[in-house]
C-alpha positions in Angstrom: -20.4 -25.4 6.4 -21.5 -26.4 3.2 -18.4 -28.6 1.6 -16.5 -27.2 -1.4 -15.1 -30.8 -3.0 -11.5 -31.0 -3.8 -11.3 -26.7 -3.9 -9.3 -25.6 -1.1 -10.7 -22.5 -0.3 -10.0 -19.1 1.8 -11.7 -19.5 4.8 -12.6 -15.7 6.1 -14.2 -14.5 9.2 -16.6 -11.1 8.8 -16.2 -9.5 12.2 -19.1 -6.3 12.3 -21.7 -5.1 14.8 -24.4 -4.6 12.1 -25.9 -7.6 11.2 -27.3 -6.3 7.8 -23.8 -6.0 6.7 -22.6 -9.3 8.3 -25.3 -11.2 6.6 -25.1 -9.0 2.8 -21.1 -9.6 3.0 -21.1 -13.1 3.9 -23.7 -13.6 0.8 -21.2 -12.1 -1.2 -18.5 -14.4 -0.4 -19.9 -17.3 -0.3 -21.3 -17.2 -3.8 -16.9 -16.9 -4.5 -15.9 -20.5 -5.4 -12.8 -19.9 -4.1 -13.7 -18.4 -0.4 -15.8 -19.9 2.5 -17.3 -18.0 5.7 -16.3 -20.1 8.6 -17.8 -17.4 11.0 -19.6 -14.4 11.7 -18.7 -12.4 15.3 -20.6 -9.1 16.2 -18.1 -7.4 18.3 -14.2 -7.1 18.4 -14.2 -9.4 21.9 -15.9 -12.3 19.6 -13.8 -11.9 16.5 -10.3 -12.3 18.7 -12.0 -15.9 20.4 -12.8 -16.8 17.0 -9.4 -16.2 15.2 -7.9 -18.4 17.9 -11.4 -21.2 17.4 -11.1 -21.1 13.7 -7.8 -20.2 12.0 -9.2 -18.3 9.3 -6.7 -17.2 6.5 -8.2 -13.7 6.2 -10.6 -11.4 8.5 -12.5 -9.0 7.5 -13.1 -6.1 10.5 -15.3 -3.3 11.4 -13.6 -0.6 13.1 -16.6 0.9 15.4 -18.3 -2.2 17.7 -19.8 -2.3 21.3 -17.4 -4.4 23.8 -14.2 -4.3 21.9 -13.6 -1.9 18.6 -11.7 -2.9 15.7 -8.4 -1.4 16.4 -8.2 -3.0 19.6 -9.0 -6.5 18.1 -6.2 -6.2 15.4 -3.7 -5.1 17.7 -5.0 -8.3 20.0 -5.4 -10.8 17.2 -2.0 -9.3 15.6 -0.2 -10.5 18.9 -2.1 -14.0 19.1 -2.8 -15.1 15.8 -1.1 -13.3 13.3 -3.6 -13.1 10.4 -4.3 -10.9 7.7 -6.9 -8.4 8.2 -9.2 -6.4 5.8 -10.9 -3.5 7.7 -13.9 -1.9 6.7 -14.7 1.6 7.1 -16.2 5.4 6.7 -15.2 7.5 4.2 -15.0 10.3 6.7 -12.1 12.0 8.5 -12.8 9.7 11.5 -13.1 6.8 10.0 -9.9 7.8 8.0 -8.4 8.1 11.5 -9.1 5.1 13.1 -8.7 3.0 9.9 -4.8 4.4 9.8 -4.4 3.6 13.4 -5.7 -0.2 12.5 -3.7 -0.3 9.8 -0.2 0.6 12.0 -1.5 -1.8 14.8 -1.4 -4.8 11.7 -4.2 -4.6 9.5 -3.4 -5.5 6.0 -5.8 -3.6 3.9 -8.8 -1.6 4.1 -12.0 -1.0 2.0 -14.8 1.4 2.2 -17.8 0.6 3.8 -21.2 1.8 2.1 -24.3 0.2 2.8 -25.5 1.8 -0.4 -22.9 -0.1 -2.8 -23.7 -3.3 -0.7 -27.2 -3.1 -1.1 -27.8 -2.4 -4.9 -24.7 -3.4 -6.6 -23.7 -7.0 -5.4 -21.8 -7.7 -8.4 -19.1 -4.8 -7.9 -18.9 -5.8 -4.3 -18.3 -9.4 -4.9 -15.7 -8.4 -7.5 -13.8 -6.0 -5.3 -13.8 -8.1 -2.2 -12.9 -11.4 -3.9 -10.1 -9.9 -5.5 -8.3 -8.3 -2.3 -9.2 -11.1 0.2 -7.8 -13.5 -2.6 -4.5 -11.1 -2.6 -4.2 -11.1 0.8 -4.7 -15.2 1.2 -1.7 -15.3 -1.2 0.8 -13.0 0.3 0.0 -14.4 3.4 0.4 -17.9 2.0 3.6 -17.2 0.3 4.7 -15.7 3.4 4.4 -12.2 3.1 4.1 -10.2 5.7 1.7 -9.9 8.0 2.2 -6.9 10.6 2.9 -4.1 8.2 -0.1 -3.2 5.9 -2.7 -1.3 3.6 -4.9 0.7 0.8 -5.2 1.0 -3.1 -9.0 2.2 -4.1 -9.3 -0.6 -7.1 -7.5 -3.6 -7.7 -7.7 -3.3 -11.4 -4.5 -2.5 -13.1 -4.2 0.5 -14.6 -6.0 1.2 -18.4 -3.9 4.7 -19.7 -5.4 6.7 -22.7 -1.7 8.2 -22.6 0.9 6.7 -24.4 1.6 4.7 -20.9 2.1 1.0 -21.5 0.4 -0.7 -18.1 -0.5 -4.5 -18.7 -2.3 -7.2 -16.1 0.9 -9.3 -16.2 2.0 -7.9 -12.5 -1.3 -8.1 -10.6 0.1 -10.1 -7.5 2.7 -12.5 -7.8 1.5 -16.5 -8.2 1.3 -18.1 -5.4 -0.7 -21.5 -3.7 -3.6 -20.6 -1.2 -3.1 -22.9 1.7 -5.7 -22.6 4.3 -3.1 -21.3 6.7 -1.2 -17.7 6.5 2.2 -18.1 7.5 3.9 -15.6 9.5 7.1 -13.6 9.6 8.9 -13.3 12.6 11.6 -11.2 11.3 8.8 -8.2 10.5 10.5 -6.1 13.6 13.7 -6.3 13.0 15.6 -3.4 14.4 17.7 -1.1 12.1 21.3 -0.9 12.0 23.4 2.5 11.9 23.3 4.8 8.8 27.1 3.5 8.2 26.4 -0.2 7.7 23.1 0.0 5.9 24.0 2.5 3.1 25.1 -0.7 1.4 22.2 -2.7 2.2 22.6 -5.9 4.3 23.3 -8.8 2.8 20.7 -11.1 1.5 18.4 -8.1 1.5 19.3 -6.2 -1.8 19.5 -8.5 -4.5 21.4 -6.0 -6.8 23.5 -3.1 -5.4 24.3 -0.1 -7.9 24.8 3.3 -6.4 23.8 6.4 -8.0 26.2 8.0 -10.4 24.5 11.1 -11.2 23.2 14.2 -9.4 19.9 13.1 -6.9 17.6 16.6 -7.2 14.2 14.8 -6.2 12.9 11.7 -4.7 9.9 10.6 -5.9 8.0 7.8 -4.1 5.1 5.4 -5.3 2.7 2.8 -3.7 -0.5 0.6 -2.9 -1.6 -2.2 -0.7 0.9 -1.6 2.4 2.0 1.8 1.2 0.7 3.4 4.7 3.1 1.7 6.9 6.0 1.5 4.6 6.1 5.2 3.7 6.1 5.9 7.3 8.8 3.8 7.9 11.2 5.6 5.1 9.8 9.3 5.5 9.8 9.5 9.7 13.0 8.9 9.5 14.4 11.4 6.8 16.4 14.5 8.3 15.0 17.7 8.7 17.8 18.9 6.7 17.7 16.1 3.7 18.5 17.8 0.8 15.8 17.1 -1.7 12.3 17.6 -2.1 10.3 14.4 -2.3 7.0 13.7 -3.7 4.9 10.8 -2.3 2.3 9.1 -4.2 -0.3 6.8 -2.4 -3.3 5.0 -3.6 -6.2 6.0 -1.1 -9.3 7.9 -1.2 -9.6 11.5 -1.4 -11.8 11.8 2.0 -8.1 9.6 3.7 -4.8 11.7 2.5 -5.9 14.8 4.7 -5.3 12.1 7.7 -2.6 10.6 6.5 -1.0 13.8 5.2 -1.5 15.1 9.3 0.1 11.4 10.3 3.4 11.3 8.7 4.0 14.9 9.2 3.5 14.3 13.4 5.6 11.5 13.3 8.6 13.1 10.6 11.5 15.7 11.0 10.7 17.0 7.8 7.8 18.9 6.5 5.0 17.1 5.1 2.1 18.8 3.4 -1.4 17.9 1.4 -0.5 19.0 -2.4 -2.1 21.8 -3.2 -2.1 23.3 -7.1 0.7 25.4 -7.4 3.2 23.9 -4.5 6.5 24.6 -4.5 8.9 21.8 -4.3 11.2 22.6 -1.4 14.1 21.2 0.5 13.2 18.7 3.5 9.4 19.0 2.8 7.8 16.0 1.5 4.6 16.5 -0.9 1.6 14.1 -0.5 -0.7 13.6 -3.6 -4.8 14.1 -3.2 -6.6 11.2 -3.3 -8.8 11.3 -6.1 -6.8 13.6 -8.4 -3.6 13.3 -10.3 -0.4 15.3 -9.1 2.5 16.2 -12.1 5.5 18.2 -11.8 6.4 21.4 -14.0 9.0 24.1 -14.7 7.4 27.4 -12.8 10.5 30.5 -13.7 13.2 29.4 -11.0 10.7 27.1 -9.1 9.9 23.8 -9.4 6.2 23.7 -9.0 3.1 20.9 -8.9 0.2 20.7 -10.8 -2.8 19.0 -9.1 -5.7 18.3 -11.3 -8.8 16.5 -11.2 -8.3 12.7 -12.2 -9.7 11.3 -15.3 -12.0 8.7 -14.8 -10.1 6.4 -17.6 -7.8 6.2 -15.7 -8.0 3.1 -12.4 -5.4 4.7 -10.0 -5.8 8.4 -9.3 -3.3 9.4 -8.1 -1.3 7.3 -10.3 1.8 6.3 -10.1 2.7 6.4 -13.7 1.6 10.3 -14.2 3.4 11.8 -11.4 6.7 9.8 -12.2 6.8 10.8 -15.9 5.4 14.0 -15.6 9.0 14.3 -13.2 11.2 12.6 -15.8 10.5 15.0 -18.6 10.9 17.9 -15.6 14.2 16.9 -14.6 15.7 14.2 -17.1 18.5 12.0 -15.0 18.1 13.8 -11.7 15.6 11.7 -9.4 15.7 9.2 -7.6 12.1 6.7 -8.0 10.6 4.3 -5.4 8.0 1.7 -6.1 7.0 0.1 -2.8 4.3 -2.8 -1.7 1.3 -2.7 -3.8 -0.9 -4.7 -6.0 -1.5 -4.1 -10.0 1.9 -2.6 -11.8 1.2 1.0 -11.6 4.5 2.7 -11.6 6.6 0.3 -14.0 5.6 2.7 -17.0 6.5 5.5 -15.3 10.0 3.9 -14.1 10.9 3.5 -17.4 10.5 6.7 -17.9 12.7 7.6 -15.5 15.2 5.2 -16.3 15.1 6.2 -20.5 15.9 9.6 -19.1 19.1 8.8 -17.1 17.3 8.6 -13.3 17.8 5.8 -10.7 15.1 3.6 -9.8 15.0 1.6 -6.3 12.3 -1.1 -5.5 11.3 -3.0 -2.5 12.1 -6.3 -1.7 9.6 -9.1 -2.4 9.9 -10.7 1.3 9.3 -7.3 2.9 6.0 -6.2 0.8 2.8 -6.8 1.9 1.6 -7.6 -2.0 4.7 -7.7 -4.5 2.7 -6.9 -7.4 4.3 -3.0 -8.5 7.4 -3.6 -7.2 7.3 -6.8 -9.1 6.6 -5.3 -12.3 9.3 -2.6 -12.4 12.0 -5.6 -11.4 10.5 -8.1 -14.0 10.8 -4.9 -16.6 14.3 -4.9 -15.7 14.0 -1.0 -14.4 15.1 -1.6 -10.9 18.8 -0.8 -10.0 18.2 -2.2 -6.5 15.8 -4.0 -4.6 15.9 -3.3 -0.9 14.4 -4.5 2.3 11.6 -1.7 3.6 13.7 -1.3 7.1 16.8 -0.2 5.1 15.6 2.2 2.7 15.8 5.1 4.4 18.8 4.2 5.9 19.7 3.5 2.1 18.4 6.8 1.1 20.6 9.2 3.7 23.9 6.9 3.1 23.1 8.2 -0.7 22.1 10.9 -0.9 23.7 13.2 2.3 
């Protein structure tokens, strides 16, 4: 391998069965300054012997490959060699599928895999992957962790033709690339009782402020590691919770059908695909498309959602930013707003929204995000009444709100 001087790079391993696509994305990344190839394996069996020859700081992984497939390698590499992993796949219901199921078994991120994009537009590729396998290096570096995961559909931050004020200053928090991820033991942890966690344990919420006015909706935001986090707060929310919630996630339109079907298996409460016209309801949670834009509104006695096509001016769709202040003018000081794991600092506009109109904002905690980059810009903002570890919140939540 070609030396890169006094540069210390983030060394990546492309793990894929098609050698076109090994070949056109290690191209790709090696003409990034600040990223080296160290290795090419063809099958999941190969990728997991090099992780352990190599060390790589970040992985790239198909999902479908003869001999061992991609889920399997995470989940083998993820015990092993703890490293973060950047699956590729189709933007079918399948690959939707199998690319949640890597993302619970530890992979970090995913991307979309078209051989068309790769082909013609090198540029946009190059772009895309440098910027997430650079975000991942740095979590991981700044130790991040590693075994809880996943998805935005740009890493661009947000450009609003709306009055919405969404700068780059929150993209992902600085931190030194080492060549080496380092790892977070503590990622399992088990949960305490609803009792002693309603307060948060100590050392995990850096400010503590309970909620002094009426809770009559949760709303709930997030990117990069958004999969595995929301599963972790809405499987374990009470048939009976009291509130409607509305869950926004940035992922592709052809992936929130899946997901929608996931966190509903695994939850007690309801949860459904938006549709135009939904009716917000006690213990049902509502999942925005991918690819459109979801807002709340007055409908008579009901409080209904509006789904509508997203506006290609607009990076995130859904975005954070809409949904949440689209809810703050619908019910001014009654809602309760979460801005989870995610890169680019979509959702701080729309917390202080929500904070201007007498509503309580929570964040998570920097240690337990994959990529503290929204998070980070509603607590920089000031916006964030507290900031709590992702293994508490829904304890946090009941202990609130019930």
């Amino acid at each position: 391998m070609e030396s890169r001087g006094e540069l210390m790079s983030v060394r990546v391993l492309v793990v894929d069965d098609s050698g076109f696509f090994r070949k056109r994305v290690c191209e790709i990344l090696n003409s990034v300054p600040e990223i080296e190839v160290v290795g090419t394996a063809a099958n999941g069996r190969e990728g997991i012997e090099l992780v352990e020859k190599l060390k790589p700081d970040v992985v790239t992984m198909d999902y479908e490959m003869p001999v061992m497939d991609g889920v399997t390698a995470v989940r083998n590499i993820m015990a092993s060699n703890p490293t973060p992993i950047l699956m590729f796949s189709s933007l079918t219901y399948e690959g939707a599928r199998v690319t949640l199921d890597a993302l619970e078994a530890g992979a970090v991120d995913f991307l979309p895999k078209n051989f068309e994009d790769i082909a013609r537009d090198a540029s946009k590729m190059q772009n895309v992957l440098r910027q997430r396998i650079l975000a991942l290096a740095k979590a991981s570096s700044a130790n991040q962790v590693v075994d809880t995961n996943q998805t935005t559909q740009d890493t661009n931050d947000i450009t609003q033709t709306t009055r919405l004020d969404v700068s780059q200053s929150a993209r992902v928090r600085p931190a030194r690339v080492t060549t080496r991820p380092l790892n977070n033991p503590s990622a399992g942890s088990s949960h305490q009782a609803v009792a002693n966690t309603a307060l948060g344990r100590v050392g995990r919420a850096s400010k503590r402020k309970p909620i002094s006015h009426k809770v009559e909706l949760v709303v709930i935001g997030t990117s990069t590691g958004g999969p595995v986090a929301l599963q972790k707060i809405v499987s374990k929310l009470p048939s009976n919770f009291p509130v409607p919630v509305l869950l926004i996630q940035h992922m592709p339109a052809t992936f929130t059908p899946a997901f929608t079907e996931r966190l509903n298996g695994m939850s007690a409460i309801h949860v459904k695909h938006a549709e135009d016209g939904d009716v917000l309801k006690k213990g049902q949670a509502l999942l925005a498309p991918g690819g459109m834009q979801m807002l709340l509104k007055q409908s008579g006695a009901n409080l209904r959602v509006s789904i509508l096509p997203g506006d290609d001016r607009l990076t995130y769709r859904p975005s954070v930013d809409l949904t949440f202040g689209s809810a703050s003018r619908t019910l001014p000081g009654k809602i309760l707003g979460l801005v989870l794991t995610g890169m680019g600092a979509d959702g701080r506009e729309g917390c202080r929204l929500l904070k201007s109109s007498g509503s309580s904002v929570w964040t998570q905690t920097e240690k337990s995000c994959v990529v503290y980059g929204m998070p980070m810009a509603v607590d920089r903002a000031g916006y964030s009444d507290a900031s709590i570890d992702i293994v508490d919140m829904a304890d946090r939540i009941i202990g609130e709100l019930m």
